[in-house]
C-alpha angles and dihedrals in degrees: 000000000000094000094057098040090052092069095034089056088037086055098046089048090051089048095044092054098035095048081047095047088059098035085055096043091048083052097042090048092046097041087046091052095046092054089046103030101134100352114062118070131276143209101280102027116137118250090253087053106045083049096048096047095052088045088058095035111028094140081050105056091039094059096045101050093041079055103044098033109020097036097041099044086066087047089057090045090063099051092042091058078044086056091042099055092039082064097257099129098166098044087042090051096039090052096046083065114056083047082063094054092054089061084051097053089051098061094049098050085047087054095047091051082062108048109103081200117095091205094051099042082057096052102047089041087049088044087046089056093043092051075054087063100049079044098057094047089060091051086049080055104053092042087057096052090045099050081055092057096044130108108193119079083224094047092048089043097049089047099049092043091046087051095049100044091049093044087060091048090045097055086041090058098035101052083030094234106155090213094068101033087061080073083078088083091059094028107059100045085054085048090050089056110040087055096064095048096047091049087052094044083058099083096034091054101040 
């Protein structure tokens, strides 16, 4: 009786924290938006610009990136111990890491609030896009070893095309080419959501 209640409870613990790793990572993207939607800078953006939209907006900026990057740093972090303890050791370090990187990013972009330099404020705020880009091929990597261990034709179909989309958008923030940045629009609703499926796949595959 105790050996088979230890996995079943096992199971039911993985599938808790990662469906409320995606669910909080879904909550932390949308409120962030919303704060910033129109007035915060964006990839792209020229140094005069970035300056001049944290010095107008500075609570602004601080909340958003505490949510997007802060928030949900701790959010991917569950799903990736969830990834971890179904067995999915790849998808579960890939994703630890980019949780990593958007600590990283929050810090940077802390740090950026702060600087009473515009040129500095605009290179922590670009590094800080380009960290986004070596975030979102991990998260390419860990939707592709996902999507192989999947067993579901959705669940496969919603990885792979997660993993391409934010490739695209990676390799757009990262070498800084507009084109493929403009990916991001397709790129981040299918990560929202592939985060939350893959959080919930996590008890029933374990």
């Amino acid at each position: 009786m105790t050996a088979i209640a230890a996995p079943r409870s096992a199971a039911v613990s993985f599938r808790h924290r990662g469906a409320a790793g995606g669910y909080l990572h879904a909550g932390a993207w949308a409120a962030g938006l919303s704060i910033g939607w129109g007035v915060l800078p964006e990839a792209g953006d020229g140094t005069s610009d970035i300056a001049a939209k944290y010095a107008a907006h500075q609570g602004a900026a601080i909340a958003q990136s505490g949510l997007v990057h802060g928030l949900a740093a701790v959010a991917v972090a569950l799903v990736a111990v969830a990834l971890v303890g179904a067995g999915r050791r790849l998808a579960g370090c890939a994703a630890f890491a980019a949780s990593g990187l958007a600590l990283g990013q929050l810090v940077l972009e802390q740090v950026a609030v702060h600087s009473s330099a515009d040129t500095a404020t605009a290179a922590l705020f670009n590094t800080a896009q380009r960290v986004d880009g070596l975030k979102m091929l991990l998260f390419a990597v860990a939707a592709v070893a996902v999507g192989r261990a999947a067993t579901g034709r959705w669940a496969r179909l919603l990885s792979y095309t997660t993993a391409a989309a934010i490739a695209v958008s990676g390799a757009g923030y990262l070498a800084g080419a507009a084109p493929l940045r403009a990916a991001a629009m397709l790129s981040l609703p299918l990560l929202l959501v592939w985060m939350i499926a893959a959080g919930r796949s996590t008890g029933r595959d374990a």
